[in-house]
C-alpha positions in Angstrom: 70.6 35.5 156.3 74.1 37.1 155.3 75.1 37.1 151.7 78.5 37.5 153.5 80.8 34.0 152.1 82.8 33.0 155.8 86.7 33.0 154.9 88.2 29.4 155.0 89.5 30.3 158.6 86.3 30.7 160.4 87.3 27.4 161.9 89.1 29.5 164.6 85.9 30.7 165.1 84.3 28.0 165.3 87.1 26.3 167.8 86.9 29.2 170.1 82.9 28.9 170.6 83.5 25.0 170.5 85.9 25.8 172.9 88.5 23.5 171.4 91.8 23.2 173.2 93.3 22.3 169.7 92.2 25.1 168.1 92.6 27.3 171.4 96.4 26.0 171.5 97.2 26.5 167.6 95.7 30.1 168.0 98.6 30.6 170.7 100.8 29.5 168.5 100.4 30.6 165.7 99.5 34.4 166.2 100.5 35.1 170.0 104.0 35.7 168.9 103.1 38.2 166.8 101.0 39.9 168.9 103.3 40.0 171.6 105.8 41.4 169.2 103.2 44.0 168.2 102.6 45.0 171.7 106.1 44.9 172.9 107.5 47.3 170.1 104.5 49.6 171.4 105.4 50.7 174.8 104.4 47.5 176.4 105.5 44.3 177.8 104.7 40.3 177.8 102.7 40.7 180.1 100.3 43.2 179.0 100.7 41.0 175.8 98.9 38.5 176.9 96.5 40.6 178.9 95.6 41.7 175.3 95.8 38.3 173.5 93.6 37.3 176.2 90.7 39.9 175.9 90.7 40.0 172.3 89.8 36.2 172.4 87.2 37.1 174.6 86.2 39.9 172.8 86.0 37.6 169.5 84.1 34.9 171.4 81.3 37.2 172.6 81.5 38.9 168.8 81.0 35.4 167.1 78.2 34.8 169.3 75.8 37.1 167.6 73.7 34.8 164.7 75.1 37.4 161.8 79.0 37.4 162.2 80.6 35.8 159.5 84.2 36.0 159.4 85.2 37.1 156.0 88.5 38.1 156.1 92.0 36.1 157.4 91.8 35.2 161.0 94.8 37.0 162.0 94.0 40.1 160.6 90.5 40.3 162.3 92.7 39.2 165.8 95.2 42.1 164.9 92.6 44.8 164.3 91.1 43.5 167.8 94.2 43.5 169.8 95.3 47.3 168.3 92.1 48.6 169.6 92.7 47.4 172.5 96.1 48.1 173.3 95.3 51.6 171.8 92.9 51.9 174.5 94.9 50.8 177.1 98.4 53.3 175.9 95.6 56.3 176.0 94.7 55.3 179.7 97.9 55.0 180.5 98.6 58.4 179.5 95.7 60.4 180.8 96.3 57.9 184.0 98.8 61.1 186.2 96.2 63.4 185.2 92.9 61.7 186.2 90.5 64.0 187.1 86.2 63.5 188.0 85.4 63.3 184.0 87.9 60.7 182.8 86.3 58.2 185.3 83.1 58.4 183.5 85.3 55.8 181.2 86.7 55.9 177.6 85.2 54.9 174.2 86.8 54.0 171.6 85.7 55.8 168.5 87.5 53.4 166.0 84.5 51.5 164.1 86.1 47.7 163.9 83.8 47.1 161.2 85.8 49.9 159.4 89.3 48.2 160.5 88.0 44.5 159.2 86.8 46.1 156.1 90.4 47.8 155.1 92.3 44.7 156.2 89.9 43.0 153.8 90.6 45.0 151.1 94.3 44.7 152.0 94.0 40.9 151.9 92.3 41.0 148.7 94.8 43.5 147.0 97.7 41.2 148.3 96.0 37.9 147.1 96.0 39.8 143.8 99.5 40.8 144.2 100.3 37.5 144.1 98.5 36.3 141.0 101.0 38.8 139.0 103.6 37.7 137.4 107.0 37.5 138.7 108.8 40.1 136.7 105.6 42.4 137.5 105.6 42.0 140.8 109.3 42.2 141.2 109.0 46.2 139.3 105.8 46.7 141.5 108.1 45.9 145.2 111.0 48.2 143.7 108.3 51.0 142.8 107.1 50.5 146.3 110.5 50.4 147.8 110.8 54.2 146.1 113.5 53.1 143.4 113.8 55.4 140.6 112.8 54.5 137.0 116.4 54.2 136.3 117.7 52.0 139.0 115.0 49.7 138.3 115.7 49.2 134.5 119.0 48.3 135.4 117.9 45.6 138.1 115.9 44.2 135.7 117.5 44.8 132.6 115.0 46.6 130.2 116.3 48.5 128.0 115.5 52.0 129.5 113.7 53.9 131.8 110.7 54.4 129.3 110.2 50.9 129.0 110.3 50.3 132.8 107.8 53.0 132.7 105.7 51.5 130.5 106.2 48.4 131.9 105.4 49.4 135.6 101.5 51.0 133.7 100.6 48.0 132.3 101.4 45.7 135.7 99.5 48.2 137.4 96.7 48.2 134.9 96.6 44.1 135.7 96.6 44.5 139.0 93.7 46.7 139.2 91.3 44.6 136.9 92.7 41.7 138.9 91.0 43.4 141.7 88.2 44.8 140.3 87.1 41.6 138.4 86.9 39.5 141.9 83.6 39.6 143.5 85.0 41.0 146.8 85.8 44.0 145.2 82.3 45.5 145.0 81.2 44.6 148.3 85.0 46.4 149.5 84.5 49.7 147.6 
């Protein structure tokens, strides 16, 4: 049994295996869009959108099949990783494709682990959900720190005094955020 708790949207999961046409139509939606957007600013087109949409449902479907998968992690970013690897693997065929020789037929592997893409988008969703439990004047210094503002700018935008204080300010949001993180119980099993 996995000590693994299932994110609140494992009911795509469960829809796709159920083979709900609700579901099935709200994951269209709701995330082809984005997909096709991902795809499309990649060297590709709707069509081979949808070719990936399509096989990274099926690839999910087959996934959630096996007893241990738990889906512990946003939907869409599980979907996402799928439909990169996949497109990845398709741009590199398309590549090698003029210069085929005997030895690329033998097929290509992908040497990205997935387990290792769910697990950083899981520590992404977790440092986000965190993010968002700051406060607003912390996480308004944090966006401009991240945004590469200087120390000075940002005092001004948000009226402290100087750039010391902004300084001191921007340590002790960061010092939040961290035991934010650190103190949920996601955190060990993302380390």
């Amino acid at each position: 049994m996995s000590d693994k708790v299932p994110h609140e949207e494992s009911f795509y999961i469960k829809g796709l295996l159920d083979d709900d046409r609700f579901v099935v139509k709200r994951l269209y939606d709701e995330f082809y869009p984005k997909i096709k957007r991902m795809v499309t600013s990649n060297s590709g087109n709707a069509d081979d959108a949808s070719d990936v949409f399509q096989e990274a449902l099926v690839t999910i479907y087959k996934r959630a099949q096996s007893a241990d998968f738990v889906l512990t992690s946003p939907f869409y970013y599980f979907l996402y990783g799928v439909c990169r690897n996949i497109w990845m693997r398709e741009l590199d065929k398309r590549k090698r494709r003029p210069k085929v020789t005997i030895q690329d037929e033998d097929g290509y592997t992908d040497d990205t682990n997935i387990e290792d893409v769910i697990h950083q988008m899981d520590r992404h969703a977790l440092y986000k959900e965190k993010f968002a439990q700051l406060g607003e004047k912390c996480r308004q210094l944090m966006q401009l720190v991240f945004n590469k503002k200087k120390m000075r700018e940002i005092a001004k935008i948000l009226n402290y005094n100087n750039e010391q204080t902004t300084k001191q300010q921007h340590y002790k949001c960061k010092k939040k955020l961290i035991a934010l993180v650190r103190a949920d119980i996601r955190f060990t099993e993302l380390k």
